[in-house]
DOMITI-101136 format. One record per residue (C-alpha): x, y, z; residue number from 1; residue in one letter. Coordinates in nm, 4 decimals. Layout:
<vokols>
VOKOL          u          v          w   nulo   marnu
VOKOL          X          Y          Z    NUM       A
...
</vokols>
This chain:
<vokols>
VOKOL          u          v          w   nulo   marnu
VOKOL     0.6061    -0.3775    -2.8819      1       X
VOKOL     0.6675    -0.4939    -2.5002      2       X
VOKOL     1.0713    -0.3610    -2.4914      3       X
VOKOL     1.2095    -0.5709    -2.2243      4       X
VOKOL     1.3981    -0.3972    -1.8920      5       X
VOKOL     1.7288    -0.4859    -1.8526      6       X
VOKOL     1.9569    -0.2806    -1.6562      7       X
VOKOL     2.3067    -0.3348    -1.6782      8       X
VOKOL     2.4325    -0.3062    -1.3258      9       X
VOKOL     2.2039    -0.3883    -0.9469     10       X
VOKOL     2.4120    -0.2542    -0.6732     11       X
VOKOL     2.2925    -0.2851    -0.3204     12       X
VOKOL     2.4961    -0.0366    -0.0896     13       X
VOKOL     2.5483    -0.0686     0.2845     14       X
VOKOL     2.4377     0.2396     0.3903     15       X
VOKOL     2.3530     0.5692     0.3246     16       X
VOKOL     2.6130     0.7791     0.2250     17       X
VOKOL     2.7496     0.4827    -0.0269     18       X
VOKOL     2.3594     0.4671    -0.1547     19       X
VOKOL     2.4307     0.8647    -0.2337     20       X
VOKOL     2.7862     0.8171    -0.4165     21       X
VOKOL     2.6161     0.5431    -0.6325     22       X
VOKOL     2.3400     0.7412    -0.7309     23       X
VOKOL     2.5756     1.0567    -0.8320     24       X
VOKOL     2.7493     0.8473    -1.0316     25       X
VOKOL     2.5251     0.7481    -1.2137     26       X
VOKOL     2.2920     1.0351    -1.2459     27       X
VOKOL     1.9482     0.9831    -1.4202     28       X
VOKOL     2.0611     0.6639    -1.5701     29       X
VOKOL     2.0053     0.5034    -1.1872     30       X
VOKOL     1.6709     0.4334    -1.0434     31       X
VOKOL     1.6588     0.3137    -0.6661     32       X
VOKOL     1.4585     0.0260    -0.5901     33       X
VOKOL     1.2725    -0.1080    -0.2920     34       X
VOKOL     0.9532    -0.2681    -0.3531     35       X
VOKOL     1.0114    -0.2324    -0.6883     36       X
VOKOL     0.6191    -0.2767    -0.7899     37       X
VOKOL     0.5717     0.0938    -0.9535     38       X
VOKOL     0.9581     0.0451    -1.1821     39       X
VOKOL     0.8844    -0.3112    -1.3111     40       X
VOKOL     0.5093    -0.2117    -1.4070     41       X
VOKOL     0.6366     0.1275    -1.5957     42       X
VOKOL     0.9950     0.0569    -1.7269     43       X
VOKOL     1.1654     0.3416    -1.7503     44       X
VOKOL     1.3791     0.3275    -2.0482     45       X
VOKOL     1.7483     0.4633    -2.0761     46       X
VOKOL     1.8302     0.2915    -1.6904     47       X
VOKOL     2.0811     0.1349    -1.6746     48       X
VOKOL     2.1543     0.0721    -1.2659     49       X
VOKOL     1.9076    -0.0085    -0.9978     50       X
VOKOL     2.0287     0.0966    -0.6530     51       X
VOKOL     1.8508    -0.1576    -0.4004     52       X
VOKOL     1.8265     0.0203    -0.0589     53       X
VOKOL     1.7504    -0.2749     0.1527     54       X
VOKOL     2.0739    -0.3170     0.3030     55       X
VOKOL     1.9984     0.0494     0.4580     56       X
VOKOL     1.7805    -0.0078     0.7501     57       X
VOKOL     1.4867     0.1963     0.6515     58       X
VOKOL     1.2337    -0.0284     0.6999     59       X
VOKOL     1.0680     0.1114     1.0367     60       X
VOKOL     0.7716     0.2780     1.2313     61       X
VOKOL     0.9113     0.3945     1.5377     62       X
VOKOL     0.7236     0.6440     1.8403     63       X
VOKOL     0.9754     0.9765     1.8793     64       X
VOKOL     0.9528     1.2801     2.1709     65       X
VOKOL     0.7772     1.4663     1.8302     66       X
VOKOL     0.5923     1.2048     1.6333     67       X
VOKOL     0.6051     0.9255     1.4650     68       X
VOKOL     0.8916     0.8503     1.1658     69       X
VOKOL     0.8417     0.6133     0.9210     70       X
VOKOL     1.1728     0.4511     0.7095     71       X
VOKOL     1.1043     0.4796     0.3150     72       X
VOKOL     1.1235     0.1165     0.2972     73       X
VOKOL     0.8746     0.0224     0.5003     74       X
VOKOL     0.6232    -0.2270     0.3214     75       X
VOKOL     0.2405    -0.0853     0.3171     76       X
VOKOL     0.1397    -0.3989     0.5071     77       X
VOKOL     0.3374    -0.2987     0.7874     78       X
VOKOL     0.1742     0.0059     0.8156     79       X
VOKOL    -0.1411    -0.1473     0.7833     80       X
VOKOL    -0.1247    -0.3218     1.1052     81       X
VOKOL     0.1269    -0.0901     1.2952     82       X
VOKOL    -0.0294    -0.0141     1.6598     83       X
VOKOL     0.1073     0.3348     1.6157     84       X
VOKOL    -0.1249     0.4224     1.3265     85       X
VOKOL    -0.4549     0.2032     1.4849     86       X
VOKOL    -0.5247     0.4925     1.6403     87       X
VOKOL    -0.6161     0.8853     1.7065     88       X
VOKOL    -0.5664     1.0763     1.3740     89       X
VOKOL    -0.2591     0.8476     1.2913     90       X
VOKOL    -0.4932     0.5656     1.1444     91       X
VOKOL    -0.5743     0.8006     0.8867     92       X
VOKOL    -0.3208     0.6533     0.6993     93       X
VOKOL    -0.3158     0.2770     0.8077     94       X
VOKOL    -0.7205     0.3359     0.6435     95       X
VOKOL    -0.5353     0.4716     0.2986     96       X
VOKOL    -0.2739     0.1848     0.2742     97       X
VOKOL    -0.5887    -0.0622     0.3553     98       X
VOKOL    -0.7328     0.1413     0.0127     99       X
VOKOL    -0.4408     0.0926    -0.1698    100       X
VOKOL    -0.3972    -0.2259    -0.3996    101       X
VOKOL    -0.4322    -0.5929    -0.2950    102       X
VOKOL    -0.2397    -0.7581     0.0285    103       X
VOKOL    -0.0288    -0.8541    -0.2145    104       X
VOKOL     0.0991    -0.5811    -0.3365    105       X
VOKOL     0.0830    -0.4294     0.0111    106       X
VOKOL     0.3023    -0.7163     0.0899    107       X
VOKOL     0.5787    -0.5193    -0.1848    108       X
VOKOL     0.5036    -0.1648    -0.2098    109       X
VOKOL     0.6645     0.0691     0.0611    110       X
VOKOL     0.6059     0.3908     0.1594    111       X
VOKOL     0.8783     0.5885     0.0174    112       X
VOKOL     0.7779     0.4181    -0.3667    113       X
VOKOL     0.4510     0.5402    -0.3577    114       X
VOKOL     0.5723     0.9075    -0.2775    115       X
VOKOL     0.8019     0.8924    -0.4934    116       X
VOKOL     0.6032     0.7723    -0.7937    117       X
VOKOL     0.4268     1.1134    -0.7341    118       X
VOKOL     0.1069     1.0041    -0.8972    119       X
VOKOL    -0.1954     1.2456    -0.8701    120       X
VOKOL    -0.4126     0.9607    -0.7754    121       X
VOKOL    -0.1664     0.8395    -0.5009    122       X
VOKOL    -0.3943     0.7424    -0.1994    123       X
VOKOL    -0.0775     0.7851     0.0985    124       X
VOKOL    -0.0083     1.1752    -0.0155    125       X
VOKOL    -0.3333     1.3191     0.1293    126       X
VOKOL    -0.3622     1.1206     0.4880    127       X
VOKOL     0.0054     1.3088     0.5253    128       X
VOKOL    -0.0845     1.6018     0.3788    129       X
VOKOL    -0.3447     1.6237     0.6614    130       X
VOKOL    -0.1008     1.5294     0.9164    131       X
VOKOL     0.1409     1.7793     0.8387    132       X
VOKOL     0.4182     1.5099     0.7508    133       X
VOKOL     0.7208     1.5848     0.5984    134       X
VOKOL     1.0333     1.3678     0.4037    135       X
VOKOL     1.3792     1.3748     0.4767    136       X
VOKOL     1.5723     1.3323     0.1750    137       X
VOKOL     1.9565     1.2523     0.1421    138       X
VOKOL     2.2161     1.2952    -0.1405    139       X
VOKOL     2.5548     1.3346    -0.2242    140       X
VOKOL     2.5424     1.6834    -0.0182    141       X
VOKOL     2.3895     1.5975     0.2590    142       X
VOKOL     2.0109     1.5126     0.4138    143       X
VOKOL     1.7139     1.7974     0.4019    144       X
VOKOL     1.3807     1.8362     0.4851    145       X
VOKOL     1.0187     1.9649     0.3219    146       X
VOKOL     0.6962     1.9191     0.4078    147       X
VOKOL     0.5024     1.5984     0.1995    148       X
VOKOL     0.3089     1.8581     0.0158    149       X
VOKOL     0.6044     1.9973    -0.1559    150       X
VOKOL     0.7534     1.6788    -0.2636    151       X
VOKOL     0.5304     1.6878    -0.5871    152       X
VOKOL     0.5910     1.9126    -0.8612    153       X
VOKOL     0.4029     1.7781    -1.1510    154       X
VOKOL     0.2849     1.4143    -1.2583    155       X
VOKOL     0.5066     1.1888    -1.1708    156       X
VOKOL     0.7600     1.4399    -1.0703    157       X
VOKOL     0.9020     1.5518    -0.7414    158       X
VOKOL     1.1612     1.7862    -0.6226    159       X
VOKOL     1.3991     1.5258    -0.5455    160       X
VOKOL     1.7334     1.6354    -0.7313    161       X
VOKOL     1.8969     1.3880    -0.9624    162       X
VOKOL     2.1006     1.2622    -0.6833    163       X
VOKOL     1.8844     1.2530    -0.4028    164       X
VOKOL     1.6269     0.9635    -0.2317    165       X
VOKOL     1.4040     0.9983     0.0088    166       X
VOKOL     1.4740     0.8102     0.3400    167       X
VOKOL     1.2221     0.8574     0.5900    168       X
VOKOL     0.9008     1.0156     0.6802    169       X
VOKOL     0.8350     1.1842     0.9694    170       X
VOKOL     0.4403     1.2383     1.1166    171       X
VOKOL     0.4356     1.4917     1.4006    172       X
VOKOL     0.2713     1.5057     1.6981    173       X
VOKOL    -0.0889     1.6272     1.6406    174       X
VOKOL    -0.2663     1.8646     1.8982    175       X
VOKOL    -0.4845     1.6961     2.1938    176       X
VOKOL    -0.8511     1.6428     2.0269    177       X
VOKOL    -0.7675     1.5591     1.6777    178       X
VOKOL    -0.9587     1.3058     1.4214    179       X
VOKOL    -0.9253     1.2638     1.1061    180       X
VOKOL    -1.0208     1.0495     0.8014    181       X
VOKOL    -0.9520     0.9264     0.4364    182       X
VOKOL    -1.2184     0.8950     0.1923    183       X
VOKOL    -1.1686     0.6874    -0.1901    184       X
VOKOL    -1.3501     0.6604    -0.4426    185       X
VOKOL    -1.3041     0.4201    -0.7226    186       X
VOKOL    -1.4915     0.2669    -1.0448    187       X
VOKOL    -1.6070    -0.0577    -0.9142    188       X
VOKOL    -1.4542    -0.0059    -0.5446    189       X
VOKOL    -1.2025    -0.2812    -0.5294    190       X
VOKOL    -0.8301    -0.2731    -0.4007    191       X
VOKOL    -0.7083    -0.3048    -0.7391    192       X
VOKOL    -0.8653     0.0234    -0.8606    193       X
VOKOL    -0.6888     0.3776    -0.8908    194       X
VOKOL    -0.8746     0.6507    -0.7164    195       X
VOKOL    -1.1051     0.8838    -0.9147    196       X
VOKOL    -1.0697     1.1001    -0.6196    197       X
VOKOL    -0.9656     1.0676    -0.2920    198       X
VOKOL    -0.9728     1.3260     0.0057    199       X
VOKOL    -0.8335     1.3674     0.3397    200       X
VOKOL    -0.9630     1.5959     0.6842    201       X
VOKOL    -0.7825     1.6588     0.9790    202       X
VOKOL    -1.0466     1.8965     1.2330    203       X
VOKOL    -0.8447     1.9809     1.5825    204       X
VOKOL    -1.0808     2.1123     1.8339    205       X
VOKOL    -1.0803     2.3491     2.1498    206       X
VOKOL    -1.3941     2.3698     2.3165    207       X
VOKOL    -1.6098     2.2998     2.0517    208       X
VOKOL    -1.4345     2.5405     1.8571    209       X
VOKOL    -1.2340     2.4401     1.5143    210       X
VOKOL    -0.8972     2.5656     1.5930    211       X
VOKOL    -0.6905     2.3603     1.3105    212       X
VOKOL    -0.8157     2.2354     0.9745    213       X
VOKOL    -0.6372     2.0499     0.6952    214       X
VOKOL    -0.8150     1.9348     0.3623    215       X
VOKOL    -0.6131     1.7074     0.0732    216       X
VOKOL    -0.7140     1.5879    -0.2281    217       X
VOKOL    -0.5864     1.3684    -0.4588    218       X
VOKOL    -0.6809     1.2893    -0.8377    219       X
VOKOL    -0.8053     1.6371    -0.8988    220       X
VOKOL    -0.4827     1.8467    -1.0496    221       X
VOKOL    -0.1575     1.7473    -1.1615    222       X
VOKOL    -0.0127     1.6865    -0.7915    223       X
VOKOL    -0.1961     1.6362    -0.4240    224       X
VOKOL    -0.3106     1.9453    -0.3013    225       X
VOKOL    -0.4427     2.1644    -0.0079    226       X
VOKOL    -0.8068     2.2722    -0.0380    227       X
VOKOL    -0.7379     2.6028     0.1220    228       X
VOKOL    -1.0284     2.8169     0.0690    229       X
VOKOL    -1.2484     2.5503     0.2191    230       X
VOKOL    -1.0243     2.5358     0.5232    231       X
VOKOL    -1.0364     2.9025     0.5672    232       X
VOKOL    -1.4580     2.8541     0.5709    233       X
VOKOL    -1.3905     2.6059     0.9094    234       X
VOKOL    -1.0970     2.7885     1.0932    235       X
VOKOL    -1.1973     2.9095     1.4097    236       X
VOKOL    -1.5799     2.8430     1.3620    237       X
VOKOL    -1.7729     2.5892     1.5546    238       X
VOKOL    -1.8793     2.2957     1.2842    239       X
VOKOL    -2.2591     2.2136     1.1705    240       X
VOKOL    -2.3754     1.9971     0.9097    241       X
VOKOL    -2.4432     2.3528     0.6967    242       X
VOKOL    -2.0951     2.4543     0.7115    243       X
VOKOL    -1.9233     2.1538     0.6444    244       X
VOKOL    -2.1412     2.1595     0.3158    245       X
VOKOL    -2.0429     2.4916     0.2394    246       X
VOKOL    -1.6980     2.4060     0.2611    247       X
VOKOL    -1.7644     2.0704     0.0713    248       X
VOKOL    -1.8401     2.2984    -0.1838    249       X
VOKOL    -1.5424     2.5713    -0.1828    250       X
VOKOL    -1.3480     2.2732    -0.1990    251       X
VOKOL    -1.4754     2.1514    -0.5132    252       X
VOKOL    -1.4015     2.4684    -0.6578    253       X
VOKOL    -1.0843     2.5017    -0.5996    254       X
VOKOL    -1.0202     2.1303    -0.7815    255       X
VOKOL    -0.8999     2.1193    -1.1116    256       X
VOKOL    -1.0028     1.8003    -1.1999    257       X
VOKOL    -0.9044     1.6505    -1.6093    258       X
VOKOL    -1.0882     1.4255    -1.8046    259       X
VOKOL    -0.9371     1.0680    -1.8584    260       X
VOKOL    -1.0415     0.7248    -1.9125    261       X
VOKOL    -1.1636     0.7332    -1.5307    262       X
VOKOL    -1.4109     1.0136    -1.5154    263       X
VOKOL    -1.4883     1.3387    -1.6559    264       X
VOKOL    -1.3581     1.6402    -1.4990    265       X
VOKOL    -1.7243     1.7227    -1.4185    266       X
VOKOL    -1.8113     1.4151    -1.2535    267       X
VOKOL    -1.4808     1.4556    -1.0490    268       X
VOKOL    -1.5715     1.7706    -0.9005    269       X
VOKOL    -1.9161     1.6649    -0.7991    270       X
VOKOL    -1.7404     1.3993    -0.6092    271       X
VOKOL    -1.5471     1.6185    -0.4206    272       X
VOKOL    -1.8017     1.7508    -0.2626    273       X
VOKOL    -1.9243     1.4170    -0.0953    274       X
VOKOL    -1.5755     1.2477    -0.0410    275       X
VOKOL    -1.5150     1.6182     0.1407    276       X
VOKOL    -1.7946     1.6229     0.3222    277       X
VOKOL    -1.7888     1.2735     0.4563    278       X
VOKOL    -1.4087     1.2900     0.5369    279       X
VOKOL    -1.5392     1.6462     0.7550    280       X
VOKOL    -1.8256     1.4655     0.8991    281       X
VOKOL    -1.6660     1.1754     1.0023    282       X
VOKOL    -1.3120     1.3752     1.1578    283       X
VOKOL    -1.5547     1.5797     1.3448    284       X
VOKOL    -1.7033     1.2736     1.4761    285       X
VOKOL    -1.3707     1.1264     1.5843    286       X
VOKOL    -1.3183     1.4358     1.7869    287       X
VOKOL    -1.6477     1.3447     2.0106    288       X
VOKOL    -1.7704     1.7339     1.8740    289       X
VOKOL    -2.0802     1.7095     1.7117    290       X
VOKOL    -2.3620     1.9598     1.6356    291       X
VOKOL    -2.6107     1.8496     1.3956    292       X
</vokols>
């Protein structure tokens, strides 16, 4: 039976701090809305107020002394064709939103909604995972910070408190000879499908030498994470074809892939290795250091 959604109450407050005293009054039984294309397609049940933060200004990609910051209510399509993220290690993520649905729904999503939906398959967690990004997050006591990776605690669960919402994310600046890149793959490889698995590199070099590495993936374990072992097989070293495959590897190893009605944990893991290595290959490439 299709239960219809019907909350009682759609407030839209005028800025932040009103946006927090709405959402600690009404606890769990609130849901804030942007896009709104995640809430309408699972319908939460028990809601029974939907906090609109348009009103709030967050809908932004601005250049700072330390990075870029990006409001939570920025649209996807925005990002898509934001000059600040056509570029350097930043398009990494313009390439994931371009993976991510139809134009569409591009033209609806926003940034902060799919964080927040804190789906394993997400394709945006990994790109600023890579990046180093972090959220700022404000509630009823005030505003914090944590880095993108710790947002996610299980499937579609973060660490946001009950009366908290994230309002911006903020991309630092990343070291002179950076590249990096976002690789997707997907049953029949259209913008409507859900990753199988998706992977992100960041290489930062210094004379040929790897001095920073940063591995995602996504799809493989109950939240995005860090493929740390691999990264600890590139740190420091100078990168071949042999040793990106070698970390290709460590990374599939540390996956912990399930099976579902996408793919088998198996067949997941075996991916990892190629969306890995590509992502490697082609961040290397990006620097302008290559040794085959």
């Amino acid at each position: 039976m299709n239960t219809p959604f019907q909350p009682n109450e759609y407030l839209r407050p005028k800025d932040i701090p009103e946006a927090a005293k709405f959402l600690s009054s009404y606890g769990n039984r609130a849901r804030i809305i942007a896009g709104g294309s995640d809430l309408l397609v699972f319908k939460p049940q028990g809601v029974e107020c939907l906090i609109d933060l348009s009103n709030l200004d967050l809908s932004y990609i601005n250049k700072e002394k330390d990075g870029i910051v990006i409001g939570a209510s920025t649209i996807l399509n925005d990002i898509e064709h934001s000059p600040l993220l056509a570029s350097g290690p930043y398009k990494v993520v313009s390439e994931a939103v371009i993976a991510l649905a139809t134009p569409t729904i591009r033209n609806t999503a926003t940034i902060g909604g799919n964080l927040c939906n804190a789906s394993p398959a997400a394709d945006l967690p990994p790109p600023l995972m890579v990046l180093g990004a972090t959220v700022r997050i404000a509630g009823i006591n005030g505003r914090r910070v944590v880095p993108v990776a710790d947002l996610f605690e299980n499937v579609k669960r973060t660490a946001l408190g009950e009366r908290e919402f994230l309002v911006e994310v903020q991309i630092p600046q990343c070291p002179g000879n950076s590249g990096a890149s976002f690789q997707k793959l997907r049953h029949h490889q259209t913008s409507v499908d859900i990753a199988i698995v998706n992977a992100a590199a960041r290489l930062t070099f210094e004379n040929e030498i790897c001095k920073e590495v940063r591995i995602a993936l996504g799809a493989v374990a109950p939240t995005p994470i860090y493929a740390k072992r691999a990264e600890g097989l590139l740190q420091g070293k100078k990168i071949d074809l042999d040793l990106i495959q070698k970390a290709a590897e460590a990374a599939s190893e540390e996956a912990k892939p399930i099976d579902d009605i996408r793919a088998s944990a198996g067949y997941r893991k075996r991916m990892v290795v190629v969306l890995v290595r590509r992502a490697l290959e082609e961040s290397a490439g990006r620097c302008g250091v290559w040794e085959k």
